[in-house]
Phi, psi and omega in degrees: 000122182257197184301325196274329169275343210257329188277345194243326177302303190274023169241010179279121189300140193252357188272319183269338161285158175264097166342294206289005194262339210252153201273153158255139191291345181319345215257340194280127173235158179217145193234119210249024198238306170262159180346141179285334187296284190329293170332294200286255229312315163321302198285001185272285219309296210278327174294324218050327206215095173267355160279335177200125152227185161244166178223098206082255174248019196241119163273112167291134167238141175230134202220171192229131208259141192258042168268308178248168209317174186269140181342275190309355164287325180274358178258323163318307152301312182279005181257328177266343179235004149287145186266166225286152209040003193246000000 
């Protein structure tokens, strides 16, 4: 995903999207047996939108403060710190 894409995902109107086009994340499984680059590139591919999906009936949006680390720096820390099987 480069900057130009990552930039038309996290401008997603959440008033204006359609819940059933966005995947829930319950349904995202992550397998904690590979390489974390491998994990994070997983877990893009299967969300499609990691600024916004849902969860259950709820549209979730995730924004970032531009003060603090880059997404993938912060998915990378929450990825790194589940422990092996979950």
């Amino acid at each position: 995903m480069d900057k130009q894409q990552t930039h038309l995902l996290c401008q997603t109107d959440i008033q204006a999207v359609d819940i059933q086009n966005l995947v829930d994340i319950n349904d995202v499984k992550i397998d904690t047996t590979m390489k974390k680059a491998d994990r994070i590139q997983n877990f893009i591919r299967d969300i499609k939108n990691p600024y916004c999906f849902r969860c259950k009936n709820t549209v979730v949006k995730v924004s970032f403060c531009s003060e603090g680390g880059s997404f993938q720096d912060l998915l990378q820390d929450y990825f790194s710190s589940l422990p092996p099987g979950e």
